[in-house]
DOKE-360449 format. One record per atom (N, C-alpha, C): x, y, z; residue in three letters; residue number from 1. Coordinates in pm, 1 decimal. Example, Ala and Ser with C-alpha at 12.3 -4.5 7.8 and 13.67 -1.06 7.14 Angstrom:
2
+----------+----------+----------+--------+-----+
!        x !        y !        z ! residu ! num !
+----------+----------+----------+--------+-----+
!   1319.0 !   -569.0 !    780.0 !    ALA !   1 !
!   1230.0 !   -450.0 !    780.0 !    ALA !   1 !
!   1320.0 !   -330.0 !    780.0 !    ALA !   1 !
!   1285.0 !   -225.0 !    708.0 !    SER !   2 !
!   1367.0 !   -106.0 !    714.0 !    SER !   2 !
!   1290.0 !      3.0 !    787.0 !    SER !   2 !
+----------+----------+----------+--------+-----+
This chain:
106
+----------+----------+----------+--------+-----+
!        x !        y !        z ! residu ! num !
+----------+----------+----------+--------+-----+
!   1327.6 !  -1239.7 !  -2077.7 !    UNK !   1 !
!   1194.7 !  -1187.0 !  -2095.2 !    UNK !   1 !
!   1120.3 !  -1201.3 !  -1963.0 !    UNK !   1 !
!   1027.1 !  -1091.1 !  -1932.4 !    UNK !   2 !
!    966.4 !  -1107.9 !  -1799.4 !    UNK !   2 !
!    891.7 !  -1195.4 !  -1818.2 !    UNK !   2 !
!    822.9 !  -1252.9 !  -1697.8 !    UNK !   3 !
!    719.3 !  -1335.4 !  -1674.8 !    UNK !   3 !
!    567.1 !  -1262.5 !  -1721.9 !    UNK !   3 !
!    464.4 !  -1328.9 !  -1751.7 !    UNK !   4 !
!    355.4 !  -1221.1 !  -1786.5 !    UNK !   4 !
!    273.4 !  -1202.1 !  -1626.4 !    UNK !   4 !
!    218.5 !  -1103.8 !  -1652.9 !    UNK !   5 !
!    166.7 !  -1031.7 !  -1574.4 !    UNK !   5 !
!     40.6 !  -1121.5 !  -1508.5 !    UNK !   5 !
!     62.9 !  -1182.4 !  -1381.0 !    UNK !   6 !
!    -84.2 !  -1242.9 !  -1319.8 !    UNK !   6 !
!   -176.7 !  -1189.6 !  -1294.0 !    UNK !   6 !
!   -187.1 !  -1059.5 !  -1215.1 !    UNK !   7 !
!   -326.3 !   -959.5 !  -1204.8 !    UNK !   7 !
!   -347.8 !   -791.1 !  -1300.3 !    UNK !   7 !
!   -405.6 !   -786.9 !  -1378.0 !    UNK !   8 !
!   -406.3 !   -666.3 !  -1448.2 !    UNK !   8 !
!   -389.6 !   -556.9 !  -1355.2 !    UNK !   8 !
!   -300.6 !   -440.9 !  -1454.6 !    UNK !   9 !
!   -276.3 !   -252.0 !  -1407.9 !    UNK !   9 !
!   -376.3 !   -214.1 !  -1322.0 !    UNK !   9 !
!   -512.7 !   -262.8 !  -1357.9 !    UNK !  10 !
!   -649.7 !   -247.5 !  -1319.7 !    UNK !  10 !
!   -688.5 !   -289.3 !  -1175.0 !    UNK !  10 !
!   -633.0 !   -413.4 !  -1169.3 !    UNK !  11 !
!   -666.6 !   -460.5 !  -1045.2 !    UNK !  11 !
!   -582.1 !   -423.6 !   -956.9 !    UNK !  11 !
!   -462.2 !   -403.0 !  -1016.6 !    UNK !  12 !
!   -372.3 !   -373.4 !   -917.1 !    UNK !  12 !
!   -385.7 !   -249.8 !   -822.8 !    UNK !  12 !
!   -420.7 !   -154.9 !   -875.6 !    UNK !  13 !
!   -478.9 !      4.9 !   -904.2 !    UNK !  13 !
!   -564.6 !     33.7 !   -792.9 !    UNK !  13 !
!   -672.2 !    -96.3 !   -865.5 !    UNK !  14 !
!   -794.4 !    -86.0 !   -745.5 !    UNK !  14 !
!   -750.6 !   -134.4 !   -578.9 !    UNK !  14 !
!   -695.2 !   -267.2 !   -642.2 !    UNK !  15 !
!   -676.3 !   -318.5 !   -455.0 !    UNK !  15 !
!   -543.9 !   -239.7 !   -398.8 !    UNK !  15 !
!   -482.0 !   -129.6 !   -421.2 !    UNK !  16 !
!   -405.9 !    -48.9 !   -350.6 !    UNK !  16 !
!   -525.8 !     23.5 !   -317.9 !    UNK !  16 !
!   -572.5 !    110.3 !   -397.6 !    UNK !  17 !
!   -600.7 !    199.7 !   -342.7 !    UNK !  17 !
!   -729.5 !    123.7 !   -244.6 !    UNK !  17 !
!   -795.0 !     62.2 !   -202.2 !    UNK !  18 !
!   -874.9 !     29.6 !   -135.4 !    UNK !  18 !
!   -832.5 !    -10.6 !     -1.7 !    UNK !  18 !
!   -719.4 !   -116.1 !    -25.4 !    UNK !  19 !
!   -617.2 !   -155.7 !     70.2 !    UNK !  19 !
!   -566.6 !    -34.2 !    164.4 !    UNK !  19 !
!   -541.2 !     86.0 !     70.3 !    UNK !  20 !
!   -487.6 !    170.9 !    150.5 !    UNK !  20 !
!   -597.0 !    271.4 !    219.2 !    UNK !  20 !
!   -729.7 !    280.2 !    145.6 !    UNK !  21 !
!   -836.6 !    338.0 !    214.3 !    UNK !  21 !
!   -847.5 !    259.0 !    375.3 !    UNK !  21 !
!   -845.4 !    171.8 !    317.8 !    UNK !  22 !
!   -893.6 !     67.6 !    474.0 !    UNK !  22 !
!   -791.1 !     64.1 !    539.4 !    UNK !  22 !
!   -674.5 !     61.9 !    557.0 !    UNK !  23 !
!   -588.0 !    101.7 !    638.3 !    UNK !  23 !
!   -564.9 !    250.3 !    671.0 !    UNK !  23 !
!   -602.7 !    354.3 !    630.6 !    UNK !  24 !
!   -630.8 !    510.2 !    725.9 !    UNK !  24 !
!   -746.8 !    477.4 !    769.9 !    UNK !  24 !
!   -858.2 !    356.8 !    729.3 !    UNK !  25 !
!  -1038.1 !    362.6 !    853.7 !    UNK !  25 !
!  -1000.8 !    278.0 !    985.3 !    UNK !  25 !
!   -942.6 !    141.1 !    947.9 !    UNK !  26 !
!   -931.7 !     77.6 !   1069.2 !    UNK !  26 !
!   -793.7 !    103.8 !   1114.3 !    UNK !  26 !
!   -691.6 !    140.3 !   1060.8 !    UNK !  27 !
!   -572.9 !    167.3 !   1191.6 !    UNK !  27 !
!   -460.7 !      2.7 !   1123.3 !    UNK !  27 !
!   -531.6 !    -88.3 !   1111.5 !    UNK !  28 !
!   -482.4 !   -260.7 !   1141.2 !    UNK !  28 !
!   -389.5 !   -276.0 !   1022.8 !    UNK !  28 !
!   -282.3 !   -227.1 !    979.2 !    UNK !  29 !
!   -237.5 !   -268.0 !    834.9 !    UNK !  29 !
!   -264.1 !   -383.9 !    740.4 !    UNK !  29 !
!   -224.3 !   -526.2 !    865.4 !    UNK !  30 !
!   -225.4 !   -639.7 !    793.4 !    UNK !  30 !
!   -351.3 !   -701.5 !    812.7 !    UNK !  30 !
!   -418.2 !   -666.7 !    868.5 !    UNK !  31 !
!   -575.2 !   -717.4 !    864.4 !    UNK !  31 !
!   -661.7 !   -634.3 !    763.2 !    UNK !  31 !
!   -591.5 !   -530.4 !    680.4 !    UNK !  32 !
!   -696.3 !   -488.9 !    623.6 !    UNK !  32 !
!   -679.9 !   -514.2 !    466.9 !    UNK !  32 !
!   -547.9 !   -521.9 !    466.4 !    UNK !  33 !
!   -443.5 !   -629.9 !    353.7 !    UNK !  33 !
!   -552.1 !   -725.7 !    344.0 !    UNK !  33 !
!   -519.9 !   -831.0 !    436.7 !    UNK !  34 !
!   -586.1 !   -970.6 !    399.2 !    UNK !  34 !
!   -710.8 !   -980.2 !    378.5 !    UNK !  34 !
!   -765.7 !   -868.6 !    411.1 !    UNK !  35 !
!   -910.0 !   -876.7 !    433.3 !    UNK !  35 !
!   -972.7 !   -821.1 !    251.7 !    UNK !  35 !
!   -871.1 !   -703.6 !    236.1 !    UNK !  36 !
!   -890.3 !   -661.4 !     84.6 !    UNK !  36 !
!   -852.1 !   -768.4 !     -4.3 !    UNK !  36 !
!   -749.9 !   -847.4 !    -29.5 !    UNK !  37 !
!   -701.6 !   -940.4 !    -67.9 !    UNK !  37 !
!   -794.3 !  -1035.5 !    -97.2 !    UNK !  37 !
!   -859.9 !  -1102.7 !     79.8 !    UNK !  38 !
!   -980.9 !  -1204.1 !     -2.5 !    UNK !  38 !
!  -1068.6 !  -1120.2 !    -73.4 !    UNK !  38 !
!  -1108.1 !  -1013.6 !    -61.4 !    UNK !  39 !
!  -1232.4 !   -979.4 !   -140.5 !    UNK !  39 !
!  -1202.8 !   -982.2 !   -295.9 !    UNK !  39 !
!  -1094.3 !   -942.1 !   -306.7 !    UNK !  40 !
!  -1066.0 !   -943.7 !   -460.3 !    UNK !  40 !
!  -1007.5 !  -1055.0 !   -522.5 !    UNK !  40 !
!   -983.0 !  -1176.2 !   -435.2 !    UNK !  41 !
!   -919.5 !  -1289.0 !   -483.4 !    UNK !  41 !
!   -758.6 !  -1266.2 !   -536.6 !    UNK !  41 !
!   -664.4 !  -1148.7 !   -479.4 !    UNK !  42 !
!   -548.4 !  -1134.1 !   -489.9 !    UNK !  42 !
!   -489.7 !  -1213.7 !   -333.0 !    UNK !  42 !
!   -328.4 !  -1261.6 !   -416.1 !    UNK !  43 !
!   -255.9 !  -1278.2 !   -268.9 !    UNK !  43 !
!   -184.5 !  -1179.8 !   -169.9 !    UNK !  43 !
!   -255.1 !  -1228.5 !    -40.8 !    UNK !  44 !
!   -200.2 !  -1099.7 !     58.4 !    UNK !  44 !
!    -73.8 !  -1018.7 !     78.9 !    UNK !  44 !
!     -0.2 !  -1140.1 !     13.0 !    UNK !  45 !
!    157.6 !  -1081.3 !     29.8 !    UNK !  45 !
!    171.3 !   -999.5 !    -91.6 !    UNK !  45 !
!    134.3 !  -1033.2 !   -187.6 !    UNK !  46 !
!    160.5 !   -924.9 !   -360.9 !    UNK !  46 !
!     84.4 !   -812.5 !   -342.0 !    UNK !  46 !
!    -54.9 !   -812.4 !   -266.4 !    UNK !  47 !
!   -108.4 !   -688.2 !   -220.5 !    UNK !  47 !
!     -6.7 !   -597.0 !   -121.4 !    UNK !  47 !
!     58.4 !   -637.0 !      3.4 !    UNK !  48 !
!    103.4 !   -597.3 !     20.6 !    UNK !  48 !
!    263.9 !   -480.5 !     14.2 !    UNK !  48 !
!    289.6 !   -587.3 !   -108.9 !    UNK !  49 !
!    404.3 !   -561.0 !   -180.6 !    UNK !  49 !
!    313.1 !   -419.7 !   -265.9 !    UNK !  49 !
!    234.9 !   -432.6 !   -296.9 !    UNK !  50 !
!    108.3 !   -288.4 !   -414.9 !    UNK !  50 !
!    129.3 !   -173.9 !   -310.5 !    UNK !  50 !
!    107.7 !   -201.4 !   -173.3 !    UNK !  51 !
!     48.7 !   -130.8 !   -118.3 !    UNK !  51 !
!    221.3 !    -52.0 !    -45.8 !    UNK !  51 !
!    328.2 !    -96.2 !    -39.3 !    UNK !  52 !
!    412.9 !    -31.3 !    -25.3 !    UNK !  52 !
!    499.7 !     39.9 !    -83.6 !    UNK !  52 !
!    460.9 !    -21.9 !   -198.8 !    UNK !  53 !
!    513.1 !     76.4 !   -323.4 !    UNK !  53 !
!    401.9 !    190.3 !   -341.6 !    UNK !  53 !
!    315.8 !    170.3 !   -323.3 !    UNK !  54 !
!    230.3 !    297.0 !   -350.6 !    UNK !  54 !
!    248.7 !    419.7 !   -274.9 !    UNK !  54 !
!    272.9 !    361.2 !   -129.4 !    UNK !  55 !
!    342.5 !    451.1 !     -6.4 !    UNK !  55 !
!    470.6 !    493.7 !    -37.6 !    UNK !  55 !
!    588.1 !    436.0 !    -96.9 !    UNK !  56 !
!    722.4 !    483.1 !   -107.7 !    UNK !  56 !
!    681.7 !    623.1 !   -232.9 !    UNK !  56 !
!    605.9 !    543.7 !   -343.9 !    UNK !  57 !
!    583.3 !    649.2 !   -448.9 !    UNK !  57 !
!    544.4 !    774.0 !   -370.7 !    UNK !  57 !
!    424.7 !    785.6 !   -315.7 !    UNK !  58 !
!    368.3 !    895.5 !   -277.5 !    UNK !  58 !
!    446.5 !    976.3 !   -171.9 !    UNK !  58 !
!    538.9 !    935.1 !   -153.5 !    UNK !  59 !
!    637.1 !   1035.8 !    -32.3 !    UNK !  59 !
!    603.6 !    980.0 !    128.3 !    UNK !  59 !
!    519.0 !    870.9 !    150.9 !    UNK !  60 !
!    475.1 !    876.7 !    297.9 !    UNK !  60 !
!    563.0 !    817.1 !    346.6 !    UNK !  60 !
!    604.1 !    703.3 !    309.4 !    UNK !  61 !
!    748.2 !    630.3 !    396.4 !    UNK !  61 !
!    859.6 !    636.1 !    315.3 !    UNK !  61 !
!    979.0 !    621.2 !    378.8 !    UNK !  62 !
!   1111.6 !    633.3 !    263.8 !    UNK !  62 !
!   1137.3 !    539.4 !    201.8 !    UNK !  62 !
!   1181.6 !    549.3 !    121.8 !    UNK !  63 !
!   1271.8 !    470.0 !      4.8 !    UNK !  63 !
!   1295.9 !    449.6 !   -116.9 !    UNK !  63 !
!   1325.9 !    413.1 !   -226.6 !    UNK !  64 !
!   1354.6 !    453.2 !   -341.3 !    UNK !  64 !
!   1236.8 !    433.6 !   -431.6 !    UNK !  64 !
!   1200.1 !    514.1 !   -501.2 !    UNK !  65 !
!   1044.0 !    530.5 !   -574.7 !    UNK !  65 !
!   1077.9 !    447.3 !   -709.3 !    UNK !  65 !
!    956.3 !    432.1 !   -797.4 !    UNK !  66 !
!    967.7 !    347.7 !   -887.8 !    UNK !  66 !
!   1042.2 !    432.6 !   -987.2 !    UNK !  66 !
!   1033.2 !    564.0 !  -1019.7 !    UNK !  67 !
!   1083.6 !    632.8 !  -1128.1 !    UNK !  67 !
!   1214.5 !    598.4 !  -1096.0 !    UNK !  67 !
!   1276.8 !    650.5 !   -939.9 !    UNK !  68 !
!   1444.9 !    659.1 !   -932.8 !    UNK !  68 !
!   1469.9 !    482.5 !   -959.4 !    UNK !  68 !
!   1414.4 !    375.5 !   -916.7 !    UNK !  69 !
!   1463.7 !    242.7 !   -966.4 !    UNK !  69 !
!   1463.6 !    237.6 !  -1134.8 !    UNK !  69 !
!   1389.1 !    253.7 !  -1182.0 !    UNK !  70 !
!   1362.5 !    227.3 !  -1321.4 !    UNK !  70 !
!   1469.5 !    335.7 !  -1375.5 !    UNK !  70 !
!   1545.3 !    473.0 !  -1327.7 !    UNK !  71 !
!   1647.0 !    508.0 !  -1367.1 !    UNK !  71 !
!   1725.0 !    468.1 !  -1371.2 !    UNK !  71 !
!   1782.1 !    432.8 !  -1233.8 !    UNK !  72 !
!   1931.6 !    327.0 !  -1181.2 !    UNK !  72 !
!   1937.7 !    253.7 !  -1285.3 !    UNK !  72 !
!   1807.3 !    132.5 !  -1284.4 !    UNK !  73 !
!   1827.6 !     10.7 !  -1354.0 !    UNK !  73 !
!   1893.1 !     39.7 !  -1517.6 !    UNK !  73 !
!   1846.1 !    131.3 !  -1603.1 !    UNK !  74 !
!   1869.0 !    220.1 !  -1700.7 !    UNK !  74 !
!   1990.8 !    227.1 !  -1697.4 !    UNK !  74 !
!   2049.8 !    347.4 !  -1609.0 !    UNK !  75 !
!   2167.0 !    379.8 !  -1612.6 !    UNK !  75 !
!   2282.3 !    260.8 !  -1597.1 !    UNK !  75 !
!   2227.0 !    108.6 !  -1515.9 !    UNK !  76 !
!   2298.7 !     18.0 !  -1502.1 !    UNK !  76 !
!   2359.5 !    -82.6 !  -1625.4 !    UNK !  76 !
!   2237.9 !    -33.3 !  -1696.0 !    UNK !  77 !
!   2205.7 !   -156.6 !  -1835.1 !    UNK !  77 !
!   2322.1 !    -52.4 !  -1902.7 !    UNK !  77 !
!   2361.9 !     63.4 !  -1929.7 !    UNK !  78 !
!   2425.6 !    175.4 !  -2003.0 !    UNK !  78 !
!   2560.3 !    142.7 !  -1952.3 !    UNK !  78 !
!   2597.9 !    142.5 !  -1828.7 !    UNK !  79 !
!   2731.2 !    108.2 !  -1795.2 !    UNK !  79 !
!   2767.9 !    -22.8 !  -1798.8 !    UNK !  79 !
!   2710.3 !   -120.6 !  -1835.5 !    UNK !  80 !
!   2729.2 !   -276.6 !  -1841.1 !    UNK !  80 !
!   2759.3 !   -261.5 !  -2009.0 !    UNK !  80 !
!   2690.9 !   -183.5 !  -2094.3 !    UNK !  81 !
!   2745.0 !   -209.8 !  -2202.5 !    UNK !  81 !
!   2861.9 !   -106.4 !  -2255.2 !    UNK !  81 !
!   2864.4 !      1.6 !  -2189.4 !    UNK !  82 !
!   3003.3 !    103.0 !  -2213.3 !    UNK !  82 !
!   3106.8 !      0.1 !  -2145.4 !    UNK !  82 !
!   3083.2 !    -95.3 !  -2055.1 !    UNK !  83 !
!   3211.1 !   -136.6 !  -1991.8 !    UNK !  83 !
!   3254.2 !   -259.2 !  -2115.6 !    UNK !  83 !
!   3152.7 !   -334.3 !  -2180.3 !    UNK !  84 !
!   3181.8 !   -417.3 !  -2251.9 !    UNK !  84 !
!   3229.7 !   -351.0 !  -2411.3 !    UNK !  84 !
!   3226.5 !   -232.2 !  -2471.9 !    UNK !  85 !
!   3257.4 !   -159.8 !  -2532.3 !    UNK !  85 !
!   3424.1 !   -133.5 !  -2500.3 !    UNK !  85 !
!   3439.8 !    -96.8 !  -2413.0 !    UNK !  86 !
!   3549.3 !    -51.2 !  -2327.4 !    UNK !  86 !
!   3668.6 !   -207.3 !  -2345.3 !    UNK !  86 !
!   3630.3 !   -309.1 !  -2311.9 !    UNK !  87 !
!   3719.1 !   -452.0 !  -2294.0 !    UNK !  87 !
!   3696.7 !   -475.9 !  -2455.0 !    UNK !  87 !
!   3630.6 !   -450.6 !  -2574.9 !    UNK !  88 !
!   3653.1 !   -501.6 !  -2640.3 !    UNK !  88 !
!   3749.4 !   -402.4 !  -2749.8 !    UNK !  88 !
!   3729.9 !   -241.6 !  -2689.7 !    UNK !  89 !
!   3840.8 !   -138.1 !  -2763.3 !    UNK !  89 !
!   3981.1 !   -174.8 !  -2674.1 !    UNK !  89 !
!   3957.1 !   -220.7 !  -2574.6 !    UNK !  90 !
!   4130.4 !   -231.7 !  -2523.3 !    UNK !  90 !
!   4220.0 !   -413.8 !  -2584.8 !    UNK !  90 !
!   4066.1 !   -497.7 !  -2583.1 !    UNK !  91 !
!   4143.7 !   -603.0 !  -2653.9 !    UNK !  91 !
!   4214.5 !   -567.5 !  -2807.4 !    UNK !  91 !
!   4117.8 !   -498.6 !  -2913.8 !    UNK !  92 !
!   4117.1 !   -475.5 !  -2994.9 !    UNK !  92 !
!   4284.8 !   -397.5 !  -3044.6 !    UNK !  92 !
!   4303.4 !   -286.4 !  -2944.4 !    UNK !  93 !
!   4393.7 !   -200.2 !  -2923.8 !    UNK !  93 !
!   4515.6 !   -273.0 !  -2901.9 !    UNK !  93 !
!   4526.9 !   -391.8 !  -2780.7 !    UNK !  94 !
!   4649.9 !   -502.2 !  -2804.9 !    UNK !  94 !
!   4688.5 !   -551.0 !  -2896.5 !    UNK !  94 !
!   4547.1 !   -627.4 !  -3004.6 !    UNK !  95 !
!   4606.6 !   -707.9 !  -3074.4 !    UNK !  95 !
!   4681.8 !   -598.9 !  -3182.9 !    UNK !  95 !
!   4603.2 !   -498.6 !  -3212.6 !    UNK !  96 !
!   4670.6 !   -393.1 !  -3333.9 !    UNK !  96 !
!   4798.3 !   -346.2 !  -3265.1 !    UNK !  96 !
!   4846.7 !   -365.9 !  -3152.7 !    UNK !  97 !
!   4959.9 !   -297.2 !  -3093.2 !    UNK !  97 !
!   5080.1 !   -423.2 !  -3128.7 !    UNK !  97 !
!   5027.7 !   -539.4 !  -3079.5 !    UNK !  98 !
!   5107.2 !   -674.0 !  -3112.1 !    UNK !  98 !
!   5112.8 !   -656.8 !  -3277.8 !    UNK !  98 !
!   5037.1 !   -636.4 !  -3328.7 !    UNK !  99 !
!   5075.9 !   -668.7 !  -3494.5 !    UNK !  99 !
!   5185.5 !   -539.5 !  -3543.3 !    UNK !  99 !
!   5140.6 !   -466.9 !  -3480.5 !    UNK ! 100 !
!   5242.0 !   -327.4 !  -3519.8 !    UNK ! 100 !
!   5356.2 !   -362.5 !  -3482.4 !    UNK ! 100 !
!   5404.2 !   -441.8 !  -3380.2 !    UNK ! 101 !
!   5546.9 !   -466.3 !  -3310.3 !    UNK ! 101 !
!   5599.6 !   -569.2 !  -3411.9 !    UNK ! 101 !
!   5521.0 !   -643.0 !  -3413.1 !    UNK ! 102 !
!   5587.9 !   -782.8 !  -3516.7 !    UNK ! 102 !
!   5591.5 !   -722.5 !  -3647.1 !    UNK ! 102 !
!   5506.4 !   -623.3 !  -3710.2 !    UNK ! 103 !
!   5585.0 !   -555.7 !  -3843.2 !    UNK ! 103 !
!   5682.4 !   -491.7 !  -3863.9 !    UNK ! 103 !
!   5749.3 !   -397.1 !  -3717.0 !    UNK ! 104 !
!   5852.0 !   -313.8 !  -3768.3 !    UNK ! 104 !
!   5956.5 !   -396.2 !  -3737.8 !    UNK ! 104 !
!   5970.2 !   -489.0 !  -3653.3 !    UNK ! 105 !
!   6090.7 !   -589.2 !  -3614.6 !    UNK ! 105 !
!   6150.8 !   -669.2 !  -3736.9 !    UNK ! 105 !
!   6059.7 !   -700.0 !  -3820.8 !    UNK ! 106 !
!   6090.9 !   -813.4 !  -3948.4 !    UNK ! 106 !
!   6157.2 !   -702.2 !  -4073.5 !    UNK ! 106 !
+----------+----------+----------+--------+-----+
């Protein structure tokens, strides 16, 4: 089970987008981080972490967006249990193969 959530959707929401206003006025990335950060009583580094995901989402820098992670992860949880599906039709399949051998022999 996840951990619960320390700063609300809300806050989070707000100090990106502010964070990221103030970084296209002053130019300073991490000074405008910390600076948004104290105002809202969030930590600079989890802001920052808001504020690069907001950038990957929106297309400005590369890398994998939240929709394509939250697919992968999906598709990962799907093949972890087809594979365990899979080891328990091939155990299954031995033992009925072993019992079939020891019936026609006797």
């Amino acid at each position: 089970m996840p951990a619960p959530k320390r700063y609300s959707d809300e806050l989070r929401e707000r100090a990106t987008r502010m964070a990221l206003d103030a970084i296209a006025a002053e130019g300073q990335r991490m000074a405008a981080v910390r600076r948004v950060a104290g105002q809202l009583d969030v930590h600079p580094e989890a802001l920052r972490t808001w504020v690069k995901r907001a950038e990957i989402d929106a297309g400005a820098v590369p890398g994998r967006t939240s929709d394509d992670a939250a697919r992968i992860a999906e598709l990962e949880r799907e093949v972890r249990g087809l594979r365990r599906a899979n080891e328990i039709l091939k155990t299954a399949s031995a033992f009925f193969a072993a019992a079939e051998l020891d019936r026609t022999i006797t």
